[in-house]
Structures are given as structure tokens and as C-alpha cells.
C-alpha positions in Angstrom: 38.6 49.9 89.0 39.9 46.3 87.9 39.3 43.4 89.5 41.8 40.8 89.9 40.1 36.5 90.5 42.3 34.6 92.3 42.7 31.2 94.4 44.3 31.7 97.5 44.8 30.4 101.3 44.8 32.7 104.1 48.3 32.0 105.7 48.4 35.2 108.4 45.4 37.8 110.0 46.1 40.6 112.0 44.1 43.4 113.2 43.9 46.7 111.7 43.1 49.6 112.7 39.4 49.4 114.1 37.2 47.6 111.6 39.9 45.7 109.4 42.1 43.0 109.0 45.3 42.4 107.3 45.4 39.3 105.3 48.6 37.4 104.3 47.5 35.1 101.0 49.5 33.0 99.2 47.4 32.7 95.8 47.7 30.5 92.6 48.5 33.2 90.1 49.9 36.1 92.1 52.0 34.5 94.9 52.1 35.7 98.3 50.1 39.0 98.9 48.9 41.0 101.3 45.1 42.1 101.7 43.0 44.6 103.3 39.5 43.4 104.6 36.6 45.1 106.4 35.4 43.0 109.3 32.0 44.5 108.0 29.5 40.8 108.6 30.2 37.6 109.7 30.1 36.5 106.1 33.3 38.5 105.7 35.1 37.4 108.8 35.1 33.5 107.6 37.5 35.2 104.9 39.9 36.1 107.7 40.3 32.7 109.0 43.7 31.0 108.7 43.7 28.3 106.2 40.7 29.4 104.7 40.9 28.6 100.8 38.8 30.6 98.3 38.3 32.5 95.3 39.2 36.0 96.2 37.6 39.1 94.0 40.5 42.0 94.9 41.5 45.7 93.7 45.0 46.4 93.8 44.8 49.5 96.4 48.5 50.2 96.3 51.8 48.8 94.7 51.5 46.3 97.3 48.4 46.1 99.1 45.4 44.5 97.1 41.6 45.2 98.6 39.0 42.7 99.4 35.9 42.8 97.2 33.9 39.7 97.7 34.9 36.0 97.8 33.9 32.2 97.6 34.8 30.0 100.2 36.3 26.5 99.1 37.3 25.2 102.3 37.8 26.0 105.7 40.6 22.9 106.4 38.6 22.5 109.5 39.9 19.0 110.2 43.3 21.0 110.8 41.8 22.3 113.9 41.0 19.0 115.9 44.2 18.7 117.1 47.2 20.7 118.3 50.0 19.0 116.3 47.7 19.6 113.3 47.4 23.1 114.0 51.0 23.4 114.8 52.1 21.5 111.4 49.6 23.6 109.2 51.5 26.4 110.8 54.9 26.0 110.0 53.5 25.0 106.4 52.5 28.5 106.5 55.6 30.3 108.1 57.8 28.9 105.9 55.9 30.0 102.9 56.0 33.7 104.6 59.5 33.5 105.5 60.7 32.1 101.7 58.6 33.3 99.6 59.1 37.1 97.0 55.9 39.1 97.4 53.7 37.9 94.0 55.7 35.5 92.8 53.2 33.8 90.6 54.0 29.7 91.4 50.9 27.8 91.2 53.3 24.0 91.7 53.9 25.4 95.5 50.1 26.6 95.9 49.0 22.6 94.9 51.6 21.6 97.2 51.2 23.9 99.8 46.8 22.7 99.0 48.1 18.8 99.0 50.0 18.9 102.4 47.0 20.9 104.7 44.6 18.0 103.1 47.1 15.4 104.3 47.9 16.4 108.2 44.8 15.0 109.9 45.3 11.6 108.3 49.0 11.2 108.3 50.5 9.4 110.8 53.8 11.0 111.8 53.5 14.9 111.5 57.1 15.7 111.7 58.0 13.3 108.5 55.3 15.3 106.7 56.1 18.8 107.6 59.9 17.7 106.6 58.7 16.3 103.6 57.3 19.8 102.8 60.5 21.8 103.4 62.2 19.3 101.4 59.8 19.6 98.2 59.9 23.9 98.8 63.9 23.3 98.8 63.6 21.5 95.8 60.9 23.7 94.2 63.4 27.0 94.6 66.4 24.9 93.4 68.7 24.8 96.8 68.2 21.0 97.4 71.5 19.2 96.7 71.1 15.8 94.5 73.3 14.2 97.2 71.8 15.6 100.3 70.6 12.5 102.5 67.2 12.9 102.4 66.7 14.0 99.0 65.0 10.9 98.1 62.2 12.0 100.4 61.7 15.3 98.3 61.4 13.2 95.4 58.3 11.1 96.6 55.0 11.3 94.3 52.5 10.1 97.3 51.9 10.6 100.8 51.1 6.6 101.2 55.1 6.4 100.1 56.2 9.0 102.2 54.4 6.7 105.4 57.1 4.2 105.0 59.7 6.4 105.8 60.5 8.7 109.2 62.4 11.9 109.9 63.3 12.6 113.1 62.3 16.1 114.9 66.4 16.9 115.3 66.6 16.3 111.1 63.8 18.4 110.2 65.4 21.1 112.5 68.7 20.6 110.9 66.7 20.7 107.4 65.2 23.7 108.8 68.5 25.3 110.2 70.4 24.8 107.4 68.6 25.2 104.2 65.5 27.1 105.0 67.5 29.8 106.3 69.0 30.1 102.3 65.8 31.2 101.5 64.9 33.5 104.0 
């Protein structure tokens, strides 16, 4: 059987069946994919946490359902989890990758994005600029953005210390969200 190494973040766990989980990863080489795990230890379970980042030993099981092997945890974004708004920003980092992204769809730019923002959330100071910031640089990254779009400038930043002098307000990330997201979707 071949194994396939991979990075990847756990973006989505649900239960399956009795002693299994079904893991949503979006990985570094092979894009988003979908994984079946056996809840068989508690060294196993970490794997099924959301956000957890690791290298991920799989078997292809089907055309498109991999199997868990083994892994090695890299981090657990635990600092995600003190507060609500974190949890809630980490989470539509996540559902937008879900909801845009072509099952393995190799695009290791949006993984280091996608790796760069979760890092950021507990120290930046307005979560909604951030998470707007994010669907701006994914618009970007698939080519929908428009050069003369209003906030395109934001997209364009290199740093999250730039990105803290400027504010988005909740009613334009939902218009960003409204408008171009659903392009992708």
C-alpha cells in the first residue's frame, strides 16, 4: 500500500459510524481532503481536533477518501481557544476554505496563509479587519479580486502590523462575504 506525507490542518470532524471520525484537511501538497480515522487511543483523538496542524502519514482508501496511518502533531493553535471571537474567526477561516476550495487542489500559498492568519488571531486587535483581510487575500489568490475594488489595497498588505492600521467594518466583510465569496462557492 503507498503512503502519501503530508502537512495539513484539521478544518472539520464528524463522527462516523461507531469508532471513527471523518476528517476534513486542507494539506500543503494535496489540498482539501477528506480522511478516515479510528478513534482507537487518545494519542489518535488529538488528530481529530480542529486546527490541529501535523504531518499526516495516509493511504488513499478510495478515489476520494484517504486513511489515517500515523501522524506528528505540530501544533494544536491552542491559543485559538481562549476566547470566543478567536474561535469564531478561526472558524470562518476554515468554512470559507471548505466552501471555496476543489477537493485536492494542491496550493501550498493558501496553506501558509491559511497557517499565518490562525497564528495571528489571539494577538490581533480587531478580528473582523483580520478575518476580512483573509477573504480578501483567498479572492485574490483565485483571481476574482477586481484591481479597483475598494479594499483591494488591504489584500495587498505584506504584514499583519500594516494591516492594524487599517479597519473593516463587520457590514463590509459581510458585503465582501456576500458578494465575492459566493463566486467561489
Amino acid at each position: 500500500m503507498h503512503h502519501i506525507k503530508t502537512e495539513a490542518i484539521v478544518l472539520q470532524s464528524r463522527p462516523f459510524q461507531d469508532h471513527k471520525t471523518i476528517l476534513s484537511l486542507f494539506s500543503d501538497q494535496l489540498g482539501l481532503i477528506h480522511v478516515i480515522a479510528k478513534k482507537t487511543s487518545h494519542k489518535n483523538h488529538i488528530f481529530s481536533e480542529l486546527f490541529c496542524q501535523a504531518e499526516w502519514v495516509l493511504t488513499r482508501r478510495n478515489s476520494t477518501l484517504f486513511t489515517f496511518c500515523e501522524g506528528s502533531l505540530l501544533q494544536l493553535h491552542l491559543a485559538i481557544r481562549q476566547q470566543l471571537c478567536f474561535i469564531k474567526s478561526a472558524l470562518s477561516i476554515g468554512q470559507s476554505i471548505l466552501q471555496t476550495q476543489l477537493p485536492e487542489k494542491s496550493s501550498p500559498s493558501l496553506y501558509a496563509l491559511i497557517i499565518a492568519f490562525l497564528k495571528n488571531i489571539p494577538s490581533f486587535p480587531c478580528q473582523t479587519t483580520l478575518i476580512g483581510c483573509f477573504y480578501l487575500k483567498l479572492l485574490l489568490h483565485e483571481g476574482i479580486l477586481p484591481k479597483g475594488y475598494p479594499h483591494y489595497h488591504i489584500a495587498m498588505m505584506q504584514s499583519f502590523t500594516e494591516l492594524q492600521k487599517n479597519r473593516l467594518s463587520q457590514q463590509q466583510v459581510q458585503e465582501i462575504e456576500e458578494k465575492w465569496l459566493t463566486k467561489l462557492r
